[in-house]
N, C-alpha and C positions, 0 to 999 in steps of 0.2 A: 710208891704212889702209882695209881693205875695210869697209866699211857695214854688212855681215853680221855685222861682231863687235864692233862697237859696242855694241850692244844687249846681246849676250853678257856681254862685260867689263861693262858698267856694271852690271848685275845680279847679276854674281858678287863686284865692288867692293864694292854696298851689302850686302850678307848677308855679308860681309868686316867690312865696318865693323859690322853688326848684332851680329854673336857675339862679335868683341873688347869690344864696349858691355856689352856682356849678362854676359859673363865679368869683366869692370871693374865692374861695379854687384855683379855678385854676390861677387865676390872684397872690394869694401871693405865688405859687410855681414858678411860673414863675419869681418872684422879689430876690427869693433864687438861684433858678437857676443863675440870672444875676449877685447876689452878692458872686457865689463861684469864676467866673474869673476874676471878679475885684478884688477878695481877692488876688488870682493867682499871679495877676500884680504887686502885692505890695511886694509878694516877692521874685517875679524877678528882680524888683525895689532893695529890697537890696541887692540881690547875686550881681548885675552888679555893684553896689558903692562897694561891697569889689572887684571886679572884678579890678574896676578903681585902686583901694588905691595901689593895688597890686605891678604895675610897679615900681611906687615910692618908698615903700617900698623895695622891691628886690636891688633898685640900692641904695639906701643909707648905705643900710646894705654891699653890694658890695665894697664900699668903704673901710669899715674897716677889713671883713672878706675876701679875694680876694681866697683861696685860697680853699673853700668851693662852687665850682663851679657847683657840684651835685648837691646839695641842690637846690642852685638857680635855676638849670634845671627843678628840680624836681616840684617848684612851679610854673614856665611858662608854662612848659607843662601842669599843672593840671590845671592849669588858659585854656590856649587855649583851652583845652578839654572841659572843663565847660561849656565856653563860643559859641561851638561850638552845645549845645544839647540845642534843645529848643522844648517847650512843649504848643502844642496847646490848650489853656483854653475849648477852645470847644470842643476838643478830650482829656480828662484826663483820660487819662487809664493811671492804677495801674502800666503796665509795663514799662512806657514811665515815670511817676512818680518813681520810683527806678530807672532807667538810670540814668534820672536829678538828685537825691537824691544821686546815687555813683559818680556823676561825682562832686558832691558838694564836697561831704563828701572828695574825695583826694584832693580836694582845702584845705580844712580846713587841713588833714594830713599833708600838705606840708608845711602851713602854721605856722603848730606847730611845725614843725621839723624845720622852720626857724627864729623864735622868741625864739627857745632852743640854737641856735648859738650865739646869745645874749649874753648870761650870760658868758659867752668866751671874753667877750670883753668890759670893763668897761666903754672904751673913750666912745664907741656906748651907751650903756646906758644913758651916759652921752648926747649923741648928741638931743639939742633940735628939729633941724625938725625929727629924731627919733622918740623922743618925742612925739610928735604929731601927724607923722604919726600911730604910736602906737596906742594911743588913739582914733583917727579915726577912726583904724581897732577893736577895741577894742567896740565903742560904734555901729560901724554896725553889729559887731557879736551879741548886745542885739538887733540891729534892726532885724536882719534877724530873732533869737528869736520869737521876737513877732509874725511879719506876720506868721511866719509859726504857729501859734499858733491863730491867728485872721483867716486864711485861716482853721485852723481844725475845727474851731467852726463855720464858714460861713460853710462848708463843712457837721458839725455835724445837723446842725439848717436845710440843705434843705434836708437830709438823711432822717433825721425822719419826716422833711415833709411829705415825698411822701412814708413813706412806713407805715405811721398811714391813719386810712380813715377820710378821703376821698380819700386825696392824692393817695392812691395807683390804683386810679382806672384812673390813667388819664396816665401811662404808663411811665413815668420818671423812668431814670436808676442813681441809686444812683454814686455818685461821690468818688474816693477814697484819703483817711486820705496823710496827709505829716507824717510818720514816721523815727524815726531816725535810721540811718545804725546803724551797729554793730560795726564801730569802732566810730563812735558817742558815742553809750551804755558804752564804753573801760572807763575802768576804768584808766586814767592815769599815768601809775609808776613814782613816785618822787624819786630820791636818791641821796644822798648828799654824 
């Protein structure tokens, strides 16, 4: 092989290999990128199914407790509010992400303050669609769990994408965590 194109080839090889690198880094931050609002969605996905349970729940319990009418307010209104803020995947800003997160979090307050009314009232205990709605609300609160926990790690996997290199050279603005409010953090008081 002539000598003269040695130099040639080896140089048009590596800028060969350069832009396939280049088009591979950037193409699997782009696939992170895609997989933090789909994370997003799933747990939308479960705030709106406790969203749903909610109604049901409120009027059963309405039945046996009638005369704990705050309470019931208390979680409509934190339902409608909740349900009222919603958060653009493709715009996930940190502030817009704790609005959503405190408007959750008094769903969930409300919510404990009205499965505490319960215990007030044995027949309700007793009552099997109770029952069941209970457990309903019970296993979406592991659902909602999880996503928000599958979203920090979709979240955590394209952070450190883009801010290791390559990644940081292609201008991607890191995405922020789901963390939990401070009455989340609240240590429960039990007293008998």
């Amino acid at each position: 092989m002539n000598k003269k194109l040695i130099l040639p080839i080896s140089i048009i090889s590596i800028v060969v290999i350069l832009v396939i690198w280049a088009f591979s880094t950037y193409n699997s931050i782009v696939t992170l990128d895609e997989a933090v609002p789909a994370q997003w969605a799933q747990v939308e996905n479960a705030y709106k199914r406790r969203a749903d349970l909610i109604p049901n729940l409120v009027s059963t319990v309405k039945g046996y407790a009638a005369h704990e009418q705050g309470t019931f307010e208390a979680v409509v209104e934190a339902r409608a509010k909740a349900t009222q803020i919603t958060v653009d995947p493709s715009n996930l800003t940190p502030e817009k992400l704790k609005e959503y997160q405190a408007a959750q979090g008094q769903v969930g307050s409300a919510l404990g303050k009205l499965l505490m009314i319960t215990e007030n009232y044995p027949e309700l205990k007793a009552n099997q669609n109770f029952l069941e709605l209970q457990a309903q609300l019970e296993g979406t609160e592991n659902r909602i769990s999880t996503e928000r926990h599958r979203f920090n790690e979709s979240t955590r996997m394209f952070n450190s994408k883009i801010r290791r290199f390559p990644g940081n050279l292609f201008g991607f603005d890191t995405r922020p965590y789901f963390e939990a409010t401070e009455a989340e953090q609240a240590v429960p008081t039990v007293s008998f």
